[in-house]
PDB file with one MODEL, atoms N, CA, C and O in Angstrom:
MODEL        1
ATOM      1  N   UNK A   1     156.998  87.842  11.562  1.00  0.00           N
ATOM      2  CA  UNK A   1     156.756  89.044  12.348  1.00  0.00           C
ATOM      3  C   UNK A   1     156.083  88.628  13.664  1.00  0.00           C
ATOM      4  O   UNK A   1     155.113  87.870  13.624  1.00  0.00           O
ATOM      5  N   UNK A   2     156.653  89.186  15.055  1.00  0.00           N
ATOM      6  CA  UNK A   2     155.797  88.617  16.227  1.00  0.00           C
ATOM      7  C   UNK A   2     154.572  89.397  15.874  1.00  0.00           C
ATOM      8  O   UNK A   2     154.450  90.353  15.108  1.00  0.00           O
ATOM      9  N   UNK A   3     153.641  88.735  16.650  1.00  0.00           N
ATOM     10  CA  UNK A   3     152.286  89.642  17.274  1.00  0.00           C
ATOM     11  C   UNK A   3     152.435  90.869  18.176  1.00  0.00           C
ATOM     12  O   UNK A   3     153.132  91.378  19.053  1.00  0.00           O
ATOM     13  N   UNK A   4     151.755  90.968  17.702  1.00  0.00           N
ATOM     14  CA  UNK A   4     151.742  92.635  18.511  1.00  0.00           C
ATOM     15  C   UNK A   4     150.356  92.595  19.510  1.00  0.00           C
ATOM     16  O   UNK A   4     149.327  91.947  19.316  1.00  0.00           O
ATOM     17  N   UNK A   5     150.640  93.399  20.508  1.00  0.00           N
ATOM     18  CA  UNK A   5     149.381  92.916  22.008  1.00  0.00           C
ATOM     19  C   UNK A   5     149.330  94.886  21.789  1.00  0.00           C
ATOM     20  O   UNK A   5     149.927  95.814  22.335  1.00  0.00           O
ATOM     21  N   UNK A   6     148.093  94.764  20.506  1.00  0.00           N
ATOM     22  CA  UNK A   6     147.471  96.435  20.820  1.00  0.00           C
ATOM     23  C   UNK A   6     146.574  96.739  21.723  1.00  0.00           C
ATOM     24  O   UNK A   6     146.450  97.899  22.117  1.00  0.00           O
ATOM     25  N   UNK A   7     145.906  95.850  22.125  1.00  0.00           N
ATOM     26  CA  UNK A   7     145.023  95.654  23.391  1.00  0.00           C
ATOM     27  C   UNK A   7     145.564  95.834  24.430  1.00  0.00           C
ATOM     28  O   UNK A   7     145.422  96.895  25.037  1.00  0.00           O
ATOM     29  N   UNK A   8     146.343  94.797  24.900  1.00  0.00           N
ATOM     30  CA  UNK A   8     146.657  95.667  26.320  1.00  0.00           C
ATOM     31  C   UNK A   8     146.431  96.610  26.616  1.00  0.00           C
ATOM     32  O   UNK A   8     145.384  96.918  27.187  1.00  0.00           O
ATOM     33  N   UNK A   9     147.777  97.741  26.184  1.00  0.00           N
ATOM     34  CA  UNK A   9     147.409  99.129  26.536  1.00  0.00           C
ATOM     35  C   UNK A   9     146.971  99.771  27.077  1.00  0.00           C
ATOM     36  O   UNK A   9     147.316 100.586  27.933  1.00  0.00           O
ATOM     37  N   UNK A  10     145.265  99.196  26.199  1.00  0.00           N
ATOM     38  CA  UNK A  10     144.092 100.125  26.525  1.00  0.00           C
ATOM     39  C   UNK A  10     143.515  99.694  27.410  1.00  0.00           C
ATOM     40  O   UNK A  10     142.741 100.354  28.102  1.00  0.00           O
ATOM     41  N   UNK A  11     143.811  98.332  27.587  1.00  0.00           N
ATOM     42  CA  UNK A  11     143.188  97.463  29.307  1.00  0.00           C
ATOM     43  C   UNK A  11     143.660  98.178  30.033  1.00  0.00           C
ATOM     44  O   UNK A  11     142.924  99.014  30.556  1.00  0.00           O
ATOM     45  N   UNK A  12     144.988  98.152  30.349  1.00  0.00           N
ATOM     46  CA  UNK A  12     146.026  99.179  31.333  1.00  0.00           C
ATOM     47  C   UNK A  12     145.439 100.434  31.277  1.00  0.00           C
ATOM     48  O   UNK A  12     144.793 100.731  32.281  1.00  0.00           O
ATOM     49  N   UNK A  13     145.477 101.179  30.469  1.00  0.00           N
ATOM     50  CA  UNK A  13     145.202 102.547  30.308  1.00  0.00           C
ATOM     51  C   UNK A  13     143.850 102.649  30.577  1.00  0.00           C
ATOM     52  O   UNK A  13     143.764 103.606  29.808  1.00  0.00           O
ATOM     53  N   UNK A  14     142.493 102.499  31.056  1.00  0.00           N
ATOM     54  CA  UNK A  14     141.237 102.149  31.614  1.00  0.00           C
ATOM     55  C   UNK A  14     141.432 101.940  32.719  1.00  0.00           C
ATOM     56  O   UNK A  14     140.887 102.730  33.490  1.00  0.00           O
ATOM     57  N   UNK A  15     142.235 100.867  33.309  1.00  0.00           N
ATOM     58  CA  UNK A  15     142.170 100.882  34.891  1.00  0.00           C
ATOM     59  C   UNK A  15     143.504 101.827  35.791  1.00  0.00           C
ATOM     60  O   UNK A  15     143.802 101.630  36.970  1.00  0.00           O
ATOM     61  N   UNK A  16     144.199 102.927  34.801  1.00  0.00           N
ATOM     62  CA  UNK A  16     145.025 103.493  35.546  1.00  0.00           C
ATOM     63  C   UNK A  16     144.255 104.527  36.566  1.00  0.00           C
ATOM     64  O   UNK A  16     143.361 105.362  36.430  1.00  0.00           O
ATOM     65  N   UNK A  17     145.123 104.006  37.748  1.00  0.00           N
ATOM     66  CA  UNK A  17     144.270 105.182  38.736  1.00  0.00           C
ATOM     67  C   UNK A  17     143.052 104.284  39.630  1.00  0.00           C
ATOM     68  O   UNK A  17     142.400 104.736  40.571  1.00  0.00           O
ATOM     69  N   UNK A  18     142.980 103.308  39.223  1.00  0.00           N
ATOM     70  CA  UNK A  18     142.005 102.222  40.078  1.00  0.00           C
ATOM     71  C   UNK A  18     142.189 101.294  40.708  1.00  0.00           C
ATOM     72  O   UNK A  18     143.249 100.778  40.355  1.00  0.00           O
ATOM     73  N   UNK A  19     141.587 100.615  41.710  1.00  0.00           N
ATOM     74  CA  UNK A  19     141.896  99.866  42.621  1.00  0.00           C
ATOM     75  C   UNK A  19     140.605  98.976  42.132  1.00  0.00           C
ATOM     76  O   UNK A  19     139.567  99.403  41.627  1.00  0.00           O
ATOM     77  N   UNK A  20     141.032  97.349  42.483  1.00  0.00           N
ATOM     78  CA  UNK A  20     140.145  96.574  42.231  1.00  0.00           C
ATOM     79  C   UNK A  20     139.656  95.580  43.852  1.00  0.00           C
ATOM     80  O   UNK A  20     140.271  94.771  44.546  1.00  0.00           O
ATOM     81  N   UNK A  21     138.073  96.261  43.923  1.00  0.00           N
ATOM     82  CA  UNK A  21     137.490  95.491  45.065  1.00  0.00           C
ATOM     83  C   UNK A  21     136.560  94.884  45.161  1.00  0.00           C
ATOM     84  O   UNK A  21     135.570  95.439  44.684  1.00  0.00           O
ATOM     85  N   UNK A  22     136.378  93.789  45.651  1.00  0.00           N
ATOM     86  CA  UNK A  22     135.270  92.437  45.564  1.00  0.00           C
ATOM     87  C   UNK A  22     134.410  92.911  46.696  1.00  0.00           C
ATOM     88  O   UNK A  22     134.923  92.994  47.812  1.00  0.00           O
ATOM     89  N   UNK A  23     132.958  93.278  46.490  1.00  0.00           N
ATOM     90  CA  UNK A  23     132.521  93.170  47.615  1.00  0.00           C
ATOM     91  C   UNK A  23     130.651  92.576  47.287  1.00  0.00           C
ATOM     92  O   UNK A  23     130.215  92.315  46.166  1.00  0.00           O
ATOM     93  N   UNK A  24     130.200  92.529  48.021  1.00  0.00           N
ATOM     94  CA  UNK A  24     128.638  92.206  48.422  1.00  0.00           C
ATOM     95  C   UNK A  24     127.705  93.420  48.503  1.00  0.00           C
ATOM     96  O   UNK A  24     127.796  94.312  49.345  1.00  0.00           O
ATOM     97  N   UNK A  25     126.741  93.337  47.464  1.00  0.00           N
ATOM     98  CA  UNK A  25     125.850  94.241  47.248  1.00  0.00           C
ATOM     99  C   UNK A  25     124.334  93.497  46.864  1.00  0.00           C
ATOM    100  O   UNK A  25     124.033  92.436  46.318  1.00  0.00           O
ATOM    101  N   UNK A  26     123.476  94.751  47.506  1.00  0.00           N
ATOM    102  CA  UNK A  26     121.648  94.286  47.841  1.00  0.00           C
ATOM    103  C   UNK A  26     121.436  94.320  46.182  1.00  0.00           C
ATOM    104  O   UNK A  26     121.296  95.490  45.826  1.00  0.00           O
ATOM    105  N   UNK A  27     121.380  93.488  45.189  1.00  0.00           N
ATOM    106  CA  UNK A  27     120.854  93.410  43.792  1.00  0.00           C
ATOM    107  C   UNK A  27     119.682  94.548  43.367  1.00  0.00           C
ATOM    108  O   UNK A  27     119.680  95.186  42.314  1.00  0.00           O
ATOM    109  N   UNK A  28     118.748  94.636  44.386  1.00  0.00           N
ATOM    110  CA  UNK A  28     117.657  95.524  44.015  1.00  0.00           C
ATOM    111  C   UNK A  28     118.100  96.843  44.319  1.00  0.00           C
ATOM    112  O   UNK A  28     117.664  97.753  43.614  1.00  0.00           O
ATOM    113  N   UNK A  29     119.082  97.173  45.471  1.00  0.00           N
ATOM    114  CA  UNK A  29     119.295  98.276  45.721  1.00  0.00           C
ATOM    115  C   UNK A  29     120.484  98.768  44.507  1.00  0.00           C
ATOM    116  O   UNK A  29     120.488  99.932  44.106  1.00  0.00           O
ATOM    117  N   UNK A  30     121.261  97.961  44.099  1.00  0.00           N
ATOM    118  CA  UNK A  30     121.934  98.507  42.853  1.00  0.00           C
ATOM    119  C   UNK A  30     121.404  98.750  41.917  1.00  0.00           C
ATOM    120  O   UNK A  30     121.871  99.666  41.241  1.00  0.00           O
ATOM    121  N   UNK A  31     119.982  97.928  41.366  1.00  0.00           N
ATOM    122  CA  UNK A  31     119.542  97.830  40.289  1.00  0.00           C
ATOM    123  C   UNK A  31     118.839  99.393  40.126  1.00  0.00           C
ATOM    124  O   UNK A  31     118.817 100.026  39.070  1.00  0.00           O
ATOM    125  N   UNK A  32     118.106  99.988  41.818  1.00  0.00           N
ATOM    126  CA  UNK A  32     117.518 101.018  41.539  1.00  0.00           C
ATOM    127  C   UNK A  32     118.758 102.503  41.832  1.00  0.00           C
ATOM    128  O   UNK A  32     118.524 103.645  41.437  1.00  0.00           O
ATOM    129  N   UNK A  33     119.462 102.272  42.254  1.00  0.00           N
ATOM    130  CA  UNK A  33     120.486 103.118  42.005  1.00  0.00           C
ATOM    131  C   UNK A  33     121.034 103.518  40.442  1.00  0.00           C
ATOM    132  O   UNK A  33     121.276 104.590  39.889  1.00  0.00           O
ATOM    133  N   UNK A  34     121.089 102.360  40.100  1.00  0.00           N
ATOM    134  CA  UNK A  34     121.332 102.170  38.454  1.00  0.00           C
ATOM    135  C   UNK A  34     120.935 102.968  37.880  1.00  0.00           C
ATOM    136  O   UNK A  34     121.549 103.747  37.150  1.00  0.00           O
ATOM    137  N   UNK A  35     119.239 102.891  38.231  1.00  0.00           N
ATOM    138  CA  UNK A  35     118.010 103.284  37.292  1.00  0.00           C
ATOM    139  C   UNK A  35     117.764 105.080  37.825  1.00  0.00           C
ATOM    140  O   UNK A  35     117.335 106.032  37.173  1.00  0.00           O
ATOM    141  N   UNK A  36     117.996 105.040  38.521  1.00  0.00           N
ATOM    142  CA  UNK A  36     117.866 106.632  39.775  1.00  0.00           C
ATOM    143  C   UNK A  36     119.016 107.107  38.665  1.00  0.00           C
ATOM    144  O   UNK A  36     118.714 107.802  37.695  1.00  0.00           O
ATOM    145  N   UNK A  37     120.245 106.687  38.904  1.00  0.00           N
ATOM    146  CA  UNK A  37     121.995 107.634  37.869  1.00  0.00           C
ATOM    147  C   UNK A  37     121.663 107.579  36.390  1.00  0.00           C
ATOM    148  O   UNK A  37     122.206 108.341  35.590  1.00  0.00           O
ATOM    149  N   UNK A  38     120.745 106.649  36.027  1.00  0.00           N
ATOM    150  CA  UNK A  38     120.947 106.674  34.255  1.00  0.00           C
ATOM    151  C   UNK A  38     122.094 106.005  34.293  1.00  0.00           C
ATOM    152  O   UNK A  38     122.552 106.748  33.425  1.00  0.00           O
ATOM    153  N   UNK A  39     123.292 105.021  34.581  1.00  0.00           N
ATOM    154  CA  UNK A  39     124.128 104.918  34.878  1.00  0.00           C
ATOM    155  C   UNK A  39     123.738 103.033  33.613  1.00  0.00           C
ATOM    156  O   UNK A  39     122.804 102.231  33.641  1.00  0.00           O
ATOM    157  N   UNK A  40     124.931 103.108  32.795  1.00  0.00           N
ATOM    158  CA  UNK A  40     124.863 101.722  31.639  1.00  0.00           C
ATOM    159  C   UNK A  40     125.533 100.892  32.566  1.00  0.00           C
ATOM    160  O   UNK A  40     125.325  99.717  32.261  1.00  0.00           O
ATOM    161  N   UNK A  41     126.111 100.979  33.377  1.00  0.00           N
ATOM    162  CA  UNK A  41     126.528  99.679  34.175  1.00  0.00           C
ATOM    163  C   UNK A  41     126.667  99.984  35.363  1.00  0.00           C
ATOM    164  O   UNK A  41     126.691 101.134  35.802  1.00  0.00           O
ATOM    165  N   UNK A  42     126.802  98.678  36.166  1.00  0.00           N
ATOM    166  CA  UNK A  42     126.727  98.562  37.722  1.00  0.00           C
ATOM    167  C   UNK A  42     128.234  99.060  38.343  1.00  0.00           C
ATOM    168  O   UNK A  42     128.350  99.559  39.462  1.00  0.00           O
ATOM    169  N   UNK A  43     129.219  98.858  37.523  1.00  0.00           N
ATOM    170  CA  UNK A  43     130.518  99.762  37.702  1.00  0.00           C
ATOM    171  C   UNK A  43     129.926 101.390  37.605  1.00  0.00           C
ATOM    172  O   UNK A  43     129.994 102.109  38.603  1.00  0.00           O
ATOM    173  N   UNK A  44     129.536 101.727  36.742  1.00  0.00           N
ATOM    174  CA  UNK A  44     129.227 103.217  36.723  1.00  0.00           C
ATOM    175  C   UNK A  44     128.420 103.758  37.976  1.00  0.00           C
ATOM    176  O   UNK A  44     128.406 104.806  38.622  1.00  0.00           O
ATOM    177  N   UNK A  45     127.604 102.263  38.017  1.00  0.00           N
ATOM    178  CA  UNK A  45     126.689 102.855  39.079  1.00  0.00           C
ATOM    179  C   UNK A  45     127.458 103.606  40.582  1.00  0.00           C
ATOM    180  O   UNK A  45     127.219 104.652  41.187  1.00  0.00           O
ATOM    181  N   UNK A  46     128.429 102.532  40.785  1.00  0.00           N
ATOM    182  CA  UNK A  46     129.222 102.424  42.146  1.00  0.00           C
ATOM    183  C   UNK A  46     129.637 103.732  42.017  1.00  0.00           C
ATOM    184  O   UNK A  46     129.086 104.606  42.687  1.00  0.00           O
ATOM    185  N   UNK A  47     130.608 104.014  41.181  1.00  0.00           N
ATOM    186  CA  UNK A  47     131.479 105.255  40.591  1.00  0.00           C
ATOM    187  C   UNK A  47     130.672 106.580  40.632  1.00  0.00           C
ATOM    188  O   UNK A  47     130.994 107.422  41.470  1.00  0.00           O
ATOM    189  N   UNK A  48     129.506 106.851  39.666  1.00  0.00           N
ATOM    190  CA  UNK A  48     128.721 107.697  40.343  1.00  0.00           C
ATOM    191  C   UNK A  48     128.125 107.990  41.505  1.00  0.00           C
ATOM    192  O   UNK A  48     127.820 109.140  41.819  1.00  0.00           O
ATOM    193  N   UNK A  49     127.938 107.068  42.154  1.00  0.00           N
ATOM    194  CA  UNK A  49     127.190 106.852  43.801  1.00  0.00           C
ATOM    195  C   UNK A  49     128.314 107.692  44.451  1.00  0.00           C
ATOM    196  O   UNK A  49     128.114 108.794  44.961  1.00  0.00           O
ATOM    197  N   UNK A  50     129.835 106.908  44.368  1.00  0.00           N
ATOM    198  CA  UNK A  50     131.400 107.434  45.458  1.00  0.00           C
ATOM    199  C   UNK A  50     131.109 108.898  44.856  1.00  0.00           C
ATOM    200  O   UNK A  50     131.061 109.664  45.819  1.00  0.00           O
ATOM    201  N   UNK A  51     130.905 109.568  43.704  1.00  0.00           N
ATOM    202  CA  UNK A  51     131.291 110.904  43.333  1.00  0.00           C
ATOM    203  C   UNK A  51     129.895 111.516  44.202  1.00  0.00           C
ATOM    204  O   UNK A  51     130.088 112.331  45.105  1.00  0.00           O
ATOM    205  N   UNK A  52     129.024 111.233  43.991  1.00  0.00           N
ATOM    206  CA  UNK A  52     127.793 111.748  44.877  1.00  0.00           C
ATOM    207  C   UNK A  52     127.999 112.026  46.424  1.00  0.00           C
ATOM    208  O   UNK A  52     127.651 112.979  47.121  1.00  0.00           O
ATOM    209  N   UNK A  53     128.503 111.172  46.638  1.00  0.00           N
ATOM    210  CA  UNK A  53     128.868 111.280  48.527  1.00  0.00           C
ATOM    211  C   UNK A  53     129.688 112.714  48.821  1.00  0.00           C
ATOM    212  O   UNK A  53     129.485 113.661  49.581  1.00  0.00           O
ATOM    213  N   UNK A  54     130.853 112.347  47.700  1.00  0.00           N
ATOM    214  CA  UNK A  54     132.069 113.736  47.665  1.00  0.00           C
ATOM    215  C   UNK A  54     131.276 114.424  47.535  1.00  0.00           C
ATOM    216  O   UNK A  54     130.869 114.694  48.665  1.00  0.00           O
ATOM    217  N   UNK A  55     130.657 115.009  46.723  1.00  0.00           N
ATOM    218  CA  UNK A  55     129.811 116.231  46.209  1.00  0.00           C
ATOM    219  C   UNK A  55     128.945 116.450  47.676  1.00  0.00           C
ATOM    220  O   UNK A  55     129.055 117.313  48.547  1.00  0.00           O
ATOM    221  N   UNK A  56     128.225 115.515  47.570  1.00  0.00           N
ATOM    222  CA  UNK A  56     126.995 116.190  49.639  1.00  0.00           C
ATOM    223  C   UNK A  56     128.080 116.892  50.760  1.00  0.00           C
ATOM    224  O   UNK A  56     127.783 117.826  51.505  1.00  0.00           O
ATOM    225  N   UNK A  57     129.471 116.181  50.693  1.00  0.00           N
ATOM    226  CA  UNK A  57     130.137 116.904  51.652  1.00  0.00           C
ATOM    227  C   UNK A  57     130.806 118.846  51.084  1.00  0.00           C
ATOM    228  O   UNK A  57     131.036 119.897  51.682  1.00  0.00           O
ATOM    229  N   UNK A  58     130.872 118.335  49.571  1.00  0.00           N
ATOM    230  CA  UNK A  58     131.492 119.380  49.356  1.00  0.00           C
ATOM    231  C   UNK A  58     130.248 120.600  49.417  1.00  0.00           C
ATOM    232  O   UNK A  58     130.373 121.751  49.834  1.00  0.00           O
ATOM    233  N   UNK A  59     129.711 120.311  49.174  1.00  0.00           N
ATOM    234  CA  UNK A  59     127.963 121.032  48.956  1.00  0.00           C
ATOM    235  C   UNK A  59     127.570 122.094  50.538  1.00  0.00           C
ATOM    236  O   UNK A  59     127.458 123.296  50.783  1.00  0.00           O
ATOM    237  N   UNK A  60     127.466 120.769  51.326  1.00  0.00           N
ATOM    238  CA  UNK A  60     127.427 120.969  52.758  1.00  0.00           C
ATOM    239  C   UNK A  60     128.261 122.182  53.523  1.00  0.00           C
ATOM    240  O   UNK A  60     127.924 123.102  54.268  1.00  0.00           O
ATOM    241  N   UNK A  61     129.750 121.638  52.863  1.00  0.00           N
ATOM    242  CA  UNK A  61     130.987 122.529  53.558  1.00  0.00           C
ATOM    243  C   UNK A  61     130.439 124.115  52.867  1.00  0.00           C
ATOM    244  O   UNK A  61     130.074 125.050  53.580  1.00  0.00           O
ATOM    245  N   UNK A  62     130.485 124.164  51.187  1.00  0.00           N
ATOM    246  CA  UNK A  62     129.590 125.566  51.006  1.00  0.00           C
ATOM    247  C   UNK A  62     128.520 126.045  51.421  1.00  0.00           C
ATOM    248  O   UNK A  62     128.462 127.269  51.310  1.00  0.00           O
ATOM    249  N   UNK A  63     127.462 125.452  51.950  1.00  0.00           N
ATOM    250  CA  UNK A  63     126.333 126.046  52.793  1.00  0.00           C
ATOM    251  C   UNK A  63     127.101 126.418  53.705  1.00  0.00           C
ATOM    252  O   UNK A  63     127.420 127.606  53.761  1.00  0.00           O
ATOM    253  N   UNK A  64     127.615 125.427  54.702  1.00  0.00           N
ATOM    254  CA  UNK A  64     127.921 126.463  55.876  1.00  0.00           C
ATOM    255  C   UNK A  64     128.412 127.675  55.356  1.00  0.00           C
ATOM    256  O   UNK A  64     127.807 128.747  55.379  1.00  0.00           O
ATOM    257  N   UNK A  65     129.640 127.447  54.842  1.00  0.00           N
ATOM    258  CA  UNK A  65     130.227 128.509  54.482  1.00  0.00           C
ATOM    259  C   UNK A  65     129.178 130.461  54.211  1.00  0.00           C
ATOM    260  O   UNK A  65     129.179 131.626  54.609  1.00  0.00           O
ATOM    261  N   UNK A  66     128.488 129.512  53.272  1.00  0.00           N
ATOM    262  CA  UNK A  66     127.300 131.140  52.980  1.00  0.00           C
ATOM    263  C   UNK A  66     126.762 130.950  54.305  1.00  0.00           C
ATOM    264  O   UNK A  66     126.959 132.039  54.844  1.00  0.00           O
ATOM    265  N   UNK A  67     126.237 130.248  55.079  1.00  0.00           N
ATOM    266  CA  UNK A  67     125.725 130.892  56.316  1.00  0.00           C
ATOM    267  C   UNK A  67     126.201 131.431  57.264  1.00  0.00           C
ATOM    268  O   UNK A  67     125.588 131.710  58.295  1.00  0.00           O
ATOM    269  N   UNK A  68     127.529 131.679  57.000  1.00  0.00           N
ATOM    270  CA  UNK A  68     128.434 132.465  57.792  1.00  0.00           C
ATOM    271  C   UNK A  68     128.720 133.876  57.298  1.00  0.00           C
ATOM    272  O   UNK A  68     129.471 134.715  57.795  1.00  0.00           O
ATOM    273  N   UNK A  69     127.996 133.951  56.266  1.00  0.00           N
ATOM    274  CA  UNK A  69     128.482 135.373  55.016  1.00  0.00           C
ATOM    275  C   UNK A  69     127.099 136.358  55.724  1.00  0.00           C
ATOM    276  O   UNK A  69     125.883 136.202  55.619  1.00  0.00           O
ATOM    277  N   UNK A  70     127.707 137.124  56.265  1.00  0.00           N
ATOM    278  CA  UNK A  70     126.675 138.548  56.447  1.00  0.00           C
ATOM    279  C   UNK A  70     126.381 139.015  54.948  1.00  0.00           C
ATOM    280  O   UNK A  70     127.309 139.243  54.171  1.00  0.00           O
ATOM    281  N   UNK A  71     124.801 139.169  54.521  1.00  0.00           N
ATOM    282  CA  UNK A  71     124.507 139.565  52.801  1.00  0.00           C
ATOM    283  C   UNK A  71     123.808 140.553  53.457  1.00  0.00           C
ATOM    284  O   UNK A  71     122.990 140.484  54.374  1.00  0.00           O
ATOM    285  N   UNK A  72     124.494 141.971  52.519  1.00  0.00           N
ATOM    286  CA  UNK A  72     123.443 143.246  52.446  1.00  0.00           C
ATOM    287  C   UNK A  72     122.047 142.855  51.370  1.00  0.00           C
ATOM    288  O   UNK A  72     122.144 142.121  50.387  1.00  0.00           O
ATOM    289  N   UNK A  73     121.061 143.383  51.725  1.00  0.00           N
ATOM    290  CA  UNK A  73     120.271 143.618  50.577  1.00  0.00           C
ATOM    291  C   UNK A  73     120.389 144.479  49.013  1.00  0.00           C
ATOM    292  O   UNK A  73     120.855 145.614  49.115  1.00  0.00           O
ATOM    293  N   UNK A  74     120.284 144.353  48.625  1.00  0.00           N
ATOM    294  CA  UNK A  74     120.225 144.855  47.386  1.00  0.00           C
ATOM    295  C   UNK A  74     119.404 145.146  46.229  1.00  0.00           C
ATOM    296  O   UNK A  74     119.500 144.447  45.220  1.00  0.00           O
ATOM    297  N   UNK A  75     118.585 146.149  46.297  1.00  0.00           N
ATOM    298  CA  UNK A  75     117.559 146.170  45.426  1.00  0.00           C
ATOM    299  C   UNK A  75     117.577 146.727  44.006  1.00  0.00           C
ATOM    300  O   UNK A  75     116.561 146.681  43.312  1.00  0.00           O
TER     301      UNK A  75
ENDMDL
END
């Protein structure tokens, strides 16, 4: 009977949708980013950090937004 590769897969299937990039990072500044997200690894860390950025803009774009909204009072 050949071997069977059940692993793969799930290697593949984990990085679908991802791009793989090498870059240079301040050790202490990841380490406290890390520790700031609760985040179990320095991949998570990155990953939560990119979703954080999205979110300040998306956040931002809704403030303006309500500060453009005339609000009656309402008691």
């Amino acid at each position: 009977m050949p071997p069977t590769h059940s692993a793969a897969p799930r290697r593949y299937a984990s990085r679908r949708g991802k791009v793989r990039k090498e870059f240079w990072l301040d050790p202490k500044a990841l380490r406290r980013a890390q520790t700031l997200l609760g985040a179990e690894t320095e991949r998570e860390t990155v990953e939560l950090a990119l979703d954080l950025v999205a979110f300040r803009q998306e956040l931002g774009q809704g403030l303006r937004t309500l500060a453009g909204l005339e609000l009656d009072r309402r008691d």
